[in-house]
C-alpha positions as CSV (number, residue, x, y, z in Angstrom):
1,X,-15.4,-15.7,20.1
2,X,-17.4,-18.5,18.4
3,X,-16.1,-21.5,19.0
4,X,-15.6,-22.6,15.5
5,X,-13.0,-19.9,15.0
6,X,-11.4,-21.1,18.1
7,X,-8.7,-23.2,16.2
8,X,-7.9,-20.9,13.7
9,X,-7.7,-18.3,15.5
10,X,-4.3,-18.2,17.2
11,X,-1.2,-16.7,16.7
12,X,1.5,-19.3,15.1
13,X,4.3,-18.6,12.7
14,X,3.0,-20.5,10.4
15,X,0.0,-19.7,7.7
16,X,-0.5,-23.2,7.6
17,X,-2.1,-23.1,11.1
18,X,-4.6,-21.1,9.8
19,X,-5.7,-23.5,7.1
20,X,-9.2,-24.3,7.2
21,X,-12.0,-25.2,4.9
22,X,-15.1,-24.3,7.6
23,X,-15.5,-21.5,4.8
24,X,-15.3,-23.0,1.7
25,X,-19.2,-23.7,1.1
26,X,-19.9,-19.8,1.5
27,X,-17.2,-18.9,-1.0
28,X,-18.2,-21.7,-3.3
29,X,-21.6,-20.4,-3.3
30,X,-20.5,-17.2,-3.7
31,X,-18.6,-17.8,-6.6
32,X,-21.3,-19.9,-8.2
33,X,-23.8,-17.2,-7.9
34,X,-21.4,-14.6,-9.3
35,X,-21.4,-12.6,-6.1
36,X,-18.2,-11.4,-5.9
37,X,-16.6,-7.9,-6.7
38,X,-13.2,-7.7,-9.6
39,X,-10.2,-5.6,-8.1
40,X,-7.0,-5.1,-10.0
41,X,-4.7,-7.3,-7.4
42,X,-7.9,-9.8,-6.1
43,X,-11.1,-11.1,-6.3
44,X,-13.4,-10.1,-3.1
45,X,-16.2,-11.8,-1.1
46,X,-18.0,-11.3,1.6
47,X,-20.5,-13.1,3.8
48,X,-21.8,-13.8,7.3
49,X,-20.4,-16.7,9.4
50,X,-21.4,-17.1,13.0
51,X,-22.2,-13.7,13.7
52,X,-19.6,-12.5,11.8
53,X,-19.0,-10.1,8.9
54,X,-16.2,-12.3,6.9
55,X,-14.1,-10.7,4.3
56,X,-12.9,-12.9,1.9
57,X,-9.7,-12.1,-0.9
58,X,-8.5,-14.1,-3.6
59,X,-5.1,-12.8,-5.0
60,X,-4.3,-12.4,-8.5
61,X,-1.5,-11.6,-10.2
62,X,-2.6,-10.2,-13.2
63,X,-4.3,-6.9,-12.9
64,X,-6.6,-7.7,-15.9
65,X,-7.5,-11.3,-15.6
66,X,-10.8,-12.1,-14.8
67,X,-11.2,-15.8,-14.9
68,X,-11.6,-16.2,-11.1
69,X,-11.2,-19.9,-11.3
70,X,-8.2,-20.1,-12.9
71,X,-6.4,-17.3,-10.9
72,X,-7.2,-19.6,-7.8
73,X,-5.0,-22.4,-9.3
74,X,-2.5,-20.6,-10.1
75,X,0.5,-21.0,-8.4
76,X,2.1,-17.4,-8.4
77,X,-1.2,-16.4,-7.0
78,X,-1.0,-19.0,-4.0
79,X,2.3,-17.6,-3.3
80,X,1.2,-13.9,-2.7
81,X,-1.7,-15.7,-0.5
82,X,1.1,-17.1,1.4
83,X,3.4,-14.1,1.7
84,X,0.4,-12.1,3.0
85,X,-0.5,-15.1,5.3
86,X,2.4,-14.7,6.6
87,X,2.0,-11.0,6.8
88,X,-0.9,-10.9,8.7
89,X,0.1,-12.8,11.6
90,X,3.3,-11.7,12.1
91,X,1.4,-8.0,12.6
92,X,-1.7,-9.7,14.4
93,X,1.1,-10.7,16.9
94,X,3.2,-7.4,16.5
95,X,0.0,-5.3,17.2
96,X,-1.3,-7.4,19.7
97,X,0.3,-4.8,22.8
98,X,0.4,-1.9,20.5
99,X,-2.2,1.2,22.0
100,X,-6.0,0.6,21.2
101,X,-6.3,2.8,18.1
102,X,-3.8,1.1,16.4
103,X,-5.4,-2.1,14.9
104,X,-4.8,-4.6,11.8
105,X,-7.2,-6.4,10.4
106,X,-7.9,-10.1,12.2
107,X,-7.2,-13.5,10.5
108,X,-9.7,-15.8,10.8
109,X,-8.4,-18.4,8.0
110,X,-7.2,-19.4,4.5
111,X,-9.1,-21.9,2.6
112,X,-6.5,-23.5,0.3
113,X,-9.1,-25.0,-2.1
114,X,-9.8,-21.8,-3.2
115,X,-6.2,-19.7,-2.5
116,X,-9.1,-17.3,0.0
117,X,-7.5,-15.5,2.8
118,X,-10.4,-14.8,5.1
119,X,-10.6,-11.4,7.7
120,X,-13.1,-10.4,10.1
121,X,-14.6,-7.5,8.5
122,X,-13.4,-4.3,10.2
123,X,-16.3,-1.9,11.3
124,X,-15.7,1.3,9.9
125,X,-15.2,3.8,6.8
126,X,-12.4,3.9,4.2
127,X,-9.7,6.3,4.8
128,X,-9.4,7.3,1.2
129,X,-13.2,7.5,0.9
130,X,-13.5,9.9,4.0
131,X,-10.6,11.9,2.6
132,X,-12.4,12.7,-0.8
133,X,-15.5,13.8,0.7
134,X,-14.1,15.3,4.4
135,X,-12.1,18.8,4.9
136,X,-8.7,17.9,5.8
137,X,-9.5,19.5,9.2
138,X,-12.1,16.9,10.3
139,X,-9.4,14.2,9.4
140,X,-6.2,15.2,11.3
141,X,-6.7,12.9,14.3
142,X,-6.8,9.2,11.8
143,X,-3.7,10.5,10.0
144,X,-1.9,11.4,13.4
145,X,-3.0,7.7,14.5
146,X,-1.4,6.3,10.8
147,X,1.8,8.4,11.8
148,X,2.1,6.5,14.7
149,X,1.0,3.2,13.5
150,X,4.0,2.7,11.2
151,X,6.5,4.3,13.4
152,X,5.3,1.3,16.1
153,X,5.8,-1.0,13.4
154,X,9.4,0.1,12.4
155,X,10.0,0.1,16.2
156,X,9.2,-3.7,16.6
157,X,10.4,-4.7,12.7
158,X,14.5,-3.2,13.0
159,X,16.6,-4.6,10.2
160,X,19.1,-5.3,11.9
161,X,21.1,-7.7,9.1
162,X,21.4,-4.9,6.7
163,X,24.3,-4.4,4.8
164,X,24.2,-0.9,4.3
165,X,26.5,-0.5,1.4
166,X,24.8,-3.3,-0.2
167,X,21.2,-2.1,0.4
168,X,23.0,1.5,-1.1
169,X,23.7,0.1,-4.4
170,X,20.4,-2.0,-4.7
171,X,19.0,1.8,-4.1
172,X,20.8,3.4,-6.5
173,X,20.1,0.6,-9.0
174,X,16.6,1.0,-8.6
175,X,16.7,4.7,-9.3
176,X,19.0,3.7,-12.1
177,X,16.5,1.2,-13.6
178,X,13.3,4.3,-13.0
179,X,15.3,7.0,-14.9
180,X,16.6,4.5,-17.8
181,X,12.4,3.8,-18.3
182,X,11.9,7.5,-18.3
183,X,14.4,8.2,-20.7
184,X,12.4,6.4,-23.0
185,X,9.0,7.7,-21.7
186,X,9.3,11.4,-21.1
187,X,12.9,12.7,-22.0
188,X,12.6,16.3,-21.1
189,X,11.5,15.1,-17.6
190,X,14.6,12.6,-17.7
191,X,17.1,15.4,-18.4
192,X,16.1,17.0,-15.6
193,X,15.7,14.3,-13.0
194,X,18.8,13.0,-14.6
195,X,21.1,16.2,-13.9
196,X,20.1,15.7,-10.1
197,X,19.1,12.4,-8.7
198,X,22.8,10.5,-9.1
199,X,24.8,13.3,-8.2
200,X,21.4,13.9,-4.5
201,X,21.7,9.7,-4.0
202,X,25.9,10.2,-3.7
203,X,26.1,12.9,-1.0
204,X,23.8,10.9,0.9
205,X,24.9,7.4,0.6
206,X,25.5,6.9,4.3
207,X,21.6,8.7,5.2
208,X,20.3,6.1,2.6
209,X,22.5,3.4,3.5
210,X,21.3,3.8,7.2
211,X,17.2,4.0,6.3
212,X,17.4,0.2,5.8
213,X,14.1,-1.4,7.5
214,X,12.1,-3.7,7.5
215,X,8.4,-2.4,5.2
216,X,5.2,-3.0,4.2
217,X,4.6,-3.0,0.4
218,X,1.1,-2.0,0.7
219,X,1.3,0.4,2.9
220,X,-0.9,3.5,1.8
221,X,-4.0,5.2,2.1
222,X,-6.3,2.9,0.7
223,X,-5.7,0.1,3.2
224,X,-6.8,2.3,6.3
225,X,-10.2,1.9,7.7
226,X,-11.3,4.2,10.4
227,X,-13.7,4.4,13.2
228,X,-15.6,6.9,14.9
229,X,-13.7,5.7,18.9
230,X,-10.6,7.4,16.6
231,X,-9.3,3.8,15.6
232,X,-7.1,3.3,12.5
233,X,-6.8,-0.5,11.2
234,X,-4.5,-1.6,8.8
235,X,-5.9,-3.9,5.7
236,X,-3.4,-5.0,3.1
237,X,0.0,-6.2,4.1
238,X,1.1,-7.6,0.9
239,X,4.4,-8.3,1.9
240,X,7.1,-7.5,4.2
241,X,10.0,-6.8,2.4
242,X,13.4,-5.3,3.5
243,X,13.0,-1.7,2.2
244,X,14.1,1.9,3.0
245,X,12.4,3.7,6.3
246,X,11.3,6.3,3.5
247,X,9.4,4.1,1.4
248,X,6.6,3.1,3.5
249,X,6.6,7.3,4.2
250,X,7.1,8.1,1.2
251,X,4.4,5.8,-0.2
252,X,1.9,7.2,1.8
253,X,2.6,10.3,1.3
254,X,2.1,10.0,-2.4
255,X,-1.2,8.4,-1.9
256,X,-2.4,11.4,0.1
257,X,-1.6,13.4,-3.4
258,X,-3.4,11.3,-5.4
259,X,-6.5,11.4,-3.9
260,X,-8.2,12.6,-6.4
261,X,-6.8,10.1,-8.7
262,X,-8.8,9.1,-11.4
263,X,-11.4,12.3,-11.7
264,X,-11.2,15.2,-13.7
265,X,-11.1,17.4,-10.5
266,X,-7.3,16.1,-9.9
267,X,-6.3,19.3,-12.6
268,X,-7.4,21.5,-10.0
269,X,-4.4,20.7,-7.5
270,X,-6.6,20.6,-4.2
271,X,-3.7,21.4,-1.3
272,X,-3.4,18.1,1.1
273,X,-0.1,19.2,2.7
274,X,-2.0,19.8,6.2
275,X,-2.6,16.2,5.7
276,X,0.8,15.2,4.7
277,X,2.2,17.3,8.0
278,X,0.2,15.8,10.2
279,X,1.3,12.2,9.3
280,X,4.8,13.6,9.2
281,X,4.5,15.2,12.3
282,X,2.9,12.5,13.6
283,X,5.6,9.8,12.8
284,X,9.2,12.2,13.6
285,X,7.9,14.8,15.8
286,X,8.9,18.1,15.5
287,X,12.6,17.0,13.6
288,X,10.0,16.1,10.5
289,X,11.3,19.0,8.8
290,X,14.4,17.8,9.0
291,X,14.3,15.0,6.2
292,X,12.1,17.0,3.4
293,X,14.6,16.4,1.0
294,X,15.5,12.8,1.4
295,X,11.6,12.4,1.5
296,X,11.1,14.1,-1.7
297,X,13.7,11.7,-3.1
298,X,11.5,8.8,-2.0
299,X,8.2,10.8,-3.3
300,X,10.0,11.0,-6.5
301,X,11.0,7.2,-6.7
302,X,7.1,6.4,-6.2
303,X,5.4,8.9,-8.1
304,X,7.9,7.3,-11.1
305,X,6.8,3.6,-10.1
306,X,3.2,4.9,-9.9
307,X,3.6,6.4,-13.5
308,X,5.7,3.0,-15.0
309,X,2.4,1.0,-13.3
310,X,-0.1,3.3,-14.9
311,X,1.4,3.4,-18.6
312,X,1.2,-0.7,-18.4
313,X,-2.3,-0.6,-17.6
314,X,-3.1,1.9,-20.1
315,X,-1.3,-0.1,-22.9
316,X,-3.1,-3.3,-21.4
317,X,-6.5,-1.2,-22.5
318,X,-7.4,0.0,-19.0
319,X,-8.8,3.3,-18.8
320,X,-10.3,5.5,-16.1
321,X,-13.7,5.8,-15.3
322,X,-15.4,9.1,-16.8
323,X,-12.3,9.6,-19.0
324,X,-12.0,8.9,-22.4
325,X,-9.3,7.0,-23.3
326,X,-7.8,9.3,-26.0
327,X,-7.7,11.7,-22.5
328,X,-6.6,9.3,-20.5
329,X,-2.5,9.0,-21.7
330,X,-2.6,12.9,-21.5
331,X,-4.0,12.7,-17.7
332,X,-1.9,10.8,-16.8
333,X,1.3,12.4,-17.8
334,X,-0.2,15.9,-16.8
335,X,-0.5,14.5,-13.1
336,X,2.8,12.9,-12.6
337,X,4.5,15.0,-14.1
338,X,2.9,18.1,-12.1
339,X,3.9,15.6,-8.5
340,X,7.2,15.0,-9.5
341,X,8.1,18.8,-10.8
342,X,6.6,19.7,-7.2
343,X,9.0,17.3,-5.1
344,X,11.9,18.1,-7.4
345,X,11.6,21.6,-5.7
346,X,12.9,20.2,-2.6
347,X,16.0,19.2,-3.8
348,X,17.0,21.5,-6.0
């Protein structure tokens, strides 16, 4: 390794460790020359440093801010930088004995002039790019490698300190607070789910009680890059938050269905359950089978955050490409409600 990574490169606890401004002229130039690409959570650069391919991020809260400036002042927006800091090398250390196919994403540094948290840019394709294009069958082997990337990190991240009646409730009250938005949103939907979730999330208080772990709230498709040596590496922490086993499953899982998200070829209802097995298989073994309904309770729960997420952006004026937006309310609905009839099935 170059030799002005060298002090930045190590494994502390702290993000400040990692502070550095060795890449502050190549953002600054970057951002000067408006070379930089608009994502709904972030701003994105990157550049060559020393031989390297640097990838450079720029949190935002505000999915529909574009003042790049002004998001790097802000100080909600230096806090997820932080959180994700903090992320990042925790897992650099985590994965550092973890088998060769399971990578994350290296921390080279944080510039705090600009709020920039700065990765070595991981050689290989998306996940969710190869998955649009690729039969499932030519994929199996990176989704068996994601099955066993999070079930090494829930082996070396146990919440032990749960309460488990406490983290119950907080479960329940979530699913409380989806259903109360629904009510309002869909109401023939919320009669149904209505009828079944309370009376499904009190005959298994002690299963739920006892998925209490420690997660990773971006963990899903889109922030997996693969490599042709069979390699799966982890992008986008977010945050590590103390979370149900079943949400970082149940999460992915749910990405894997909307694949096709955004297109007009999502009303066909392309079958990715050999995909979905695989993972599943992947991460339990052969018992997988054995939690399909506590899963589709979780698929459920994220398909309904997924839709609350969507309706804000679509009254915030964000539409999808290639749809009109008069089409894009009824798309929307059409979908989720199609994902959440099909996991309902499970449990009924």
């Amino acid at each position: 390794m170059s030799t002005a990574f060298s002090k930045i490169n190590t494994t502390k606890s702290s993000h400040n460790t990692f502070a550095t401004n060795i890449f502050d002229e190549d953002v600054i130039q970057n951002i000067r020359n408006n070379n930089f690409k608009i994502r709904y959570w972030s701003y994105i650069i990157i550049f060559k440093k020393h031989g390297y391919t640097c990838y450079a991020k720029i949190p935002k809260c505000h999915s529909m801010s574009s003042d790049i400036l002004h998001d790097i002042s802000d100080e909600e927006n230096q806090l997820i930088a932080s959180n994700e800091i903090d992320c990042l090398i925790e897992l650099n250390e985590m994965f550092g004995d973890a088998p060769s196919e399971l990578r994350v994403v290296e921390l080279l540094g944080y510039s705090q002039k600009f709020n920039c948290i700065i990765t070595k840019e991981f050689e290989g394709e998306s996940l969710y790019d190869k998955s649009t294009k690729e039969s499932p069958e030519y994929l199996g082997n990176y989704y068996s490698a994601v099955g066993k990337w999070l079930n090494y990190f829930h082996g070396c991240k146990i919440a032990n300190d749960c309460d488990k009646i406490i983290f119950y409730n907080d479960e329940r009250a979530l699913f409380e607070n989806l259903l109360e938005w629904l009510s309002m949103y869909c109401e023939d939907l919320y009669l149904t789910l209505n009828k079944i979730l309370p009376q499904f999330l009190s005959q298994n208080k002690q299963q739920i009680g006892d998925l209490c772990v420690y997660t990773l709230s971006g963990f899903e498709l889109r922030n997996f890059l693969i490599n042709n040596d069979g390699s799966v590496c982890f992008l986008d922490p977010t945050e590590i938050v103390r979370g149900s086993q079943m949400d970082d499953i149940a999460r992915f899982v749910v990405s894997i269905d909307m694949i096709p998200w955004g297109h007009l070829d999502a009303y066909i209802g392309k079958d990715y359950n050999n995909l979905k097995e695989t993972f599943l298989m992947s991460y339990f073994g052969n018992e997988y089978e054995s939690i399909n309904k506590i899963l589709a309770l979780y698929a459920i729960k994220w398909l309904l955050i997924r839709w609350r997420e969507t309706c804000s952006l679509l009254d915030g004026g964000k539409v999808f490409k290639l749809i009109r937006p008069v089409v894009a309310k009824y798309y929307s609905d059409y979908l989720f409600k199609r994902w959440i009839r099909m996991y309902l099935s499970e449990l009924i």
